[in-house]
C-alpha positions in Angstrom: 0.0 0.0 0.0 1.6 3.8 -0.8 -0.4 6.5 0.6 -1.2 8.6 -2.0 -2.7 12.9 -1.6 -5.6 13.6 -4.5 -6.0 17.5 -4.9 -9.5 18.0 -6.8 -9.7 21.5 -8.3 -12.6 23.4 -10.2 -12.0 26.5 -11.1 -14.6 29.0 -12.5 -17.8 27.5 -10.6 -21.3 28.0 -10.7 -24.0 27.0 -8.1 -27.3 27.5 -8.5 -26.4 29.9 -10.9 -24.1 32.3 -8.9 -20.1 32.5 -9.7 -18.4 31.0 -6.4 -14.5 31.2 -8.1 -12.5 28.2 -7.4 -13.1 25.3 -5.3 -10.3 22.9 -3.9 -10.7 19.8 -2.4 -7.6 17.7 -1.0 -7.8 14.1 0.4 -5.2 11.9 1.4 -5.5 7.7 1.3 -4.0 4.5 1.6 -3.8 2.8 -2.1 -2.0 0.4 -4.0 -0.7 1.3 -7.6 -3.4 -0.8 -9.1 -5.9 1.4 -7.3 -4.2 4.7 -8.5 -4.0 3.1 -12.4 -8.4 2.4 -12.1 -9.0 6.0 -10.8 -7.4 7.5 -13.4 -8.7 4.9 -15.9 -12.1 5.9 -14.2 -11.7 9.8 -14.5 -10.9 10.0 -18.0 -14.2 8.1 -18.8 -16.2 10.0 -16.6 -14.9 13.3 -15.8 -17.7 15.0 -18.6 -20.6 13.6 -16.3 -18.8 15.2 -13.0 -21.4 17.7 -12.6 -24.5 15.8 -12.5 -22.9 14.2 -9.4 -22.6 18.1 -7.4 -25.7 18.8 -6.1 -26.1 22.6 -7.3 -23.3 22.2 -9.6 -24.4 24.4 -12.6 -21.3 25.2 -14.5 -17.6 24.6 -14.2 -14.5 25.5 -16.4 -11.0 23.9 -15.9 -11.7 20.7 -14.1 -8.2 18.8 -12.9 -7.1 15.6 -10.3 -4.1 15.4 -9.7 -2.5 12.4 -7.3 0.8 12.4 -5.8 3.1 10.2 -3.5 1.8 11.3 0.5 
């Protein structure tokens, strides 16, 4: 197991309709490399249907994960 800090960042946000800027959101876990390899497999595939998964979520611009060694 490596652990393993996600930083989640959305910049240019809407919700409900009103600009909030930027949000950040930065995690850290307890993976293995095979783990690491499916979430990225898993946000490439899915990162266009991000939104409908934010509760308010109206609009975002740059949208980026990034995953490095904790």
């Amino acid at each position: 197991m490596i652990k393993v800090r996600f930083t989640l960042t959305l910049n240019d946000v809407k919700v409900n309709g009103e600009n909030v800027g930027t949000i950040v959101v930065d995690w850290q876990a307890k993976t293995s490399y095979d783990e690491v390899a499916a979430i990225s497999r898993a946000w490439i595939e899915s990162r266009e249907n991000f939104a409908t998964h934010m509760t308010g979520l109206t609009d975002f611009g740059e949208l980026s994960l990034q995953m490095a060694n904790a």
